[in-house]
C-alpha positions in Angstrom: 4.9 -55.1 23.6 6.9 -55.4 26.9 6.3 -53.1 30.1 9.0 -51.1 29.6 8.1 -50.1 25.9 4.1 -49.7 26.9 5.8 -47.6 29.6 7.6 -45.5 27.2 4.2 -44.9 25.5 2.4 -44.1 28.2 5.0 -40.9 29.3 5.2 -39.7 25.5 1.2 -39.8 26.1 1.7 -37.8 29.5 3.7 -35.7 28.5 2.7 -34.8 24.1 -0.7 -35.5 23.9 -2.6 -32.2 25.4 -0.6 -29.9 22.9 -0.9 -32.2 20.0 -4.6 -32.2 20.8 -4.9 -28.5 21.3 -3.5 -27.8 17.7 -5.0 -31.0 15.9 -8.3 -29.6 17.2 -7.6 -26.0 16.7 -6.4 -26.5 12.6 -9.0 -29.3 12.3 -12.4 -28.0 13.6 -12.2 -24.3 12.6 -9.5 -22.8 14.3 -12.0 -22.6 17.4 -9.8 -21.4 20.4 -12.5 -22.6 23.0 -13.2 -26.1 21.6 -9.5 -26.2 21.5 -9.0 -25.4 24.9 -11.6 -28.2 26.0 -9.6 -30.7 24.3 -6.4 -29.7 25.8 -8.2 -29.4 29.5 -10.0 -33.3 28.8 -6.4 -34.7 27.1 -4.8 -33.1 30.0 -7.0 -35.0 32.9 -7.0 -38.5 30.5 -3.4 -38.2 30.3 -2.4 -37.6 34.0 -5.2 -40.3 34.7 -3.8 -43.1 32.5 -0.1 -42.1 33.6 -1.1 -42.1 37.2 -3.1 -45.9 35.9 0.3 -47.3 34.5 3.0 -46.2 36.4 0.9 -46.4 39.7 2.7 -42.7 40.5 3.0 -39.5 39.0 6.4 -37.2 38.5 6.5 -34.4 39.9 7.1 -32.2 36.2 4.1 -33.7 34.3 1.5 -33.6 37.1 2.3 -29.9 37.3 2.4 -29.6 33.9 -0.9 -31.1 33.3 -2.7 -29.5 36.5 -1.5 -26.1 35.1 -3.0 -27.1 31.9 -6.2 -27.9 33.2 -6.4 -25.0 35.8 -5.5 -22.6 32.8 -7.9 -24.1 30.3 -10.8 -24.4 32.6 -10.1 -20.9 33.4 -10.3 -19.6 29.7 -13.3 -21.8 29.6 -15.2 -20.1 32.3 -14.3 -16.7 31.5 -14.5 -17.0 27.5 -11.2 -15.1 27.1 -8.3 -17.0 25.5 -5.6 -14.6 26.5 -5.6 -16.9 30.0 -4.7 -20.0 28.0 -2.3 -17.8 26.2 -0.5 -16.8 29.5 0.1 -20.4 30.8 3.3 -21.3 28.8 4.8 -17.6 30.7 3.4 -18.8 34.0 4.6 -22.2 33.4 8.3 -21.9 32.3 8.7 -18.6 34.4 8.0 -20.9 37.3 10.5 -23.8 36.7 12.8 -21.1 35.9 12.5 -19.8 39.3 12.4 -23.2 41.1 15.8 -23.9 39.5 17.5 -20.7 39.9 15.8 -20.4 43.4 17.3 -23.9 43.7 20.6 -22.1 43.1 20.6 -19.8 45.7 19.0 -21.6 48.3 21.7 -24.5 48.0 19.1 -26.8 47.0 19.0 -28.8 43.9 15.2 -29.8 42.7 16.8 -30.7 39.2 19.2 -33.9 41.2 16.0 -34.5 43.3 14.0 -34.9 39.5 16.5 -37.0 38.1 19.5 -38.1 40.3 18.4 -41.8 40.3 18.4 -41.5 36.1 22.1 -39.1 35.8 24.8 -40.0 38.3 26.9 -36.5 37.9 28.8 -34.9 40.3 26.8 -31.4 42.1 29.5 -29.1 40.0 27.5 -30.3 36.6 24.1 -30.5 38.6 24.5 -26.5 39.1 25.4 -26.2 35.4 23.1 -27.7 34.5 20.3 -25.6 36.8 21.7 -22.5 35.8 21.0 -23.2 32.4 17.9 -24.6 32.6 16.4 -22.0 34.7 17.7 -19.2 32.0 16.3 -21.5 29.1 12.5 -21.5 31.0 12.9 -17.8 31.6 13.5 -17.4 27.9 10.7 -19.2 26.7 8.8 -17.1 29.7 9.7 -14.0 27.3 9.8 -15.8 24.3 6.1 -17.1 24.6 5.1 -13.1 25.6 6.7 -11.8 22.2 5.0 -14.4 20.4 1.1 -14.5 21.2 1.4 -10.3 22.0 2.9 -10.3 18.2 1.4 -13.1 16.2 -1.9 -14.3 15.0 -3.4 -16.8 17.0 -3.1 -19.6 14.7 0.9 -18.7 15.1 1.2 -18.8 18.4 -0.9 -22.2 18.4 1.6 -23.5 16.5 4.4 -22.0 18.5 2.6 -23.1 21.7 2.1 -27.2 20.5 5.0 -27.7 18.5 7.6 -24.5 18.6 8.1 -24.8 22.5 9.0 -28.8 22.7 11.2 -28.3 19.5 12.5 -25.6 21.1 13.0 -27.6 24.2 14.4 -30.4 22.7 16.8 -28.9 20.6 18.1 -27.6 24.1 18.4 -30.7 25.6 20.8 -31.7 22.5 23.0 -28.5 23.3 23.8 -30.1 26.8 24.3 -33.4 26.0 28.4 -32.5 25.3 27.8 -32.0 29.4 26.2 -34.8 30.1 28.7 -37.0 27.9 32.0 -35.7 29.6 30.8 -37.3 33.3 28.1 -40.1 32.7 30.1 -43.5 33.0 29.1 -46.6 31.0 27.3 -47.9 33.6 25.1 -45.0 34.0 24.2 -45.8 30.1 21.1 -47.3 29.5 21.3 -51.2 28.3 21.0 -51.8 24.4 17.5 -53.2 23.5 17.3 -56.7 23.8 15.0 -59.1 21.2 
């Protein structure tokens, strides 16, 4: 396996493997919400450990992902009440939201500074591209609060490990029309060599 594939690995580990391990532990040991939460706070220190291990750094978006992870875990551990760990997908996407569309404002762009050395576009499609984003957070802010105030728990689980990437990735596709009309064949990454 070369380094850039074990690389590869390594960020889908970062950034997957606490919600896969929430629900896989949640469906397959009872549908216990605390030893849940204990594997999503462990998965979530393991995975920024490795990540940090590999890559010898750690991006900005998955270390805050995973320290909110294990700051809202431990805190549903220690106060035996799940509706914390339930909260964190609001908190979470309410404040990239608000990062981006304070980005907006502010004239600064924290999207560009994420990825500007992986997307060479020009700042018109960098503020597209914020504005959007920030809505699409605050939307799963609100969508998340409709779903575990609404839903069984086992429901929102699912929502909360699966539903939100899906959700999230489906996104992504919607923009990639964007992305297409400025990124130049250089910007495109190499095909895979044997």
């Amino acid at each position: 396996m070369s380094a850039e594939s074990r690389r590869k690995w390594v960020r889908w580990f970062v950034d997957y493997s606490a919600p896969i391990a929430f629900a896989v532990v949640y469906f397959g040991f009872g549908r216990d919400f605390m030893k849940a939460t204990v594997a999503i706070v462990v998965t979530s220190v393991v995975a920024l450990l490795v990540g940090g291990i590999v890559e010898r750094r750690l991006a900005p978006l998955p270390l805050f992902v995973g320290l909110m992870g294990a700051l809202f875990g431990g805190l549903t551990l220690v106060f035996h009440d799940p509706r914390i760990m339930k909260v964190k997908p609001t908190v979470l996407n309410f404040a990239l939201g608000a990062v981006l569309l304070g980005g907006l404002l502010m004239k600064k762009n924290p999207l560009k500074a994420v990825l500007g050395q992986t997307l060479v576009l020009p700042d018109e499609v960098w503020r597209k591209l914020m504005l959007r984003f920030g809505l699409f957070y605050w939307s799963l802010a609100v969508l998340n609060e409709a779903v575990w105030r609404t839903q069984t728990e086992a429901t929102w689980v699912a929502f909360r490990s699966f539903g939100l990437q899906l959700l999230t990735i489906a996104f992504v596709l919607t923009q990639l029309p964007l992305l297409m009309r400025y990124m130049k064949a250089e910007d495109l990454p190499p095909p895979p060599t044997e």
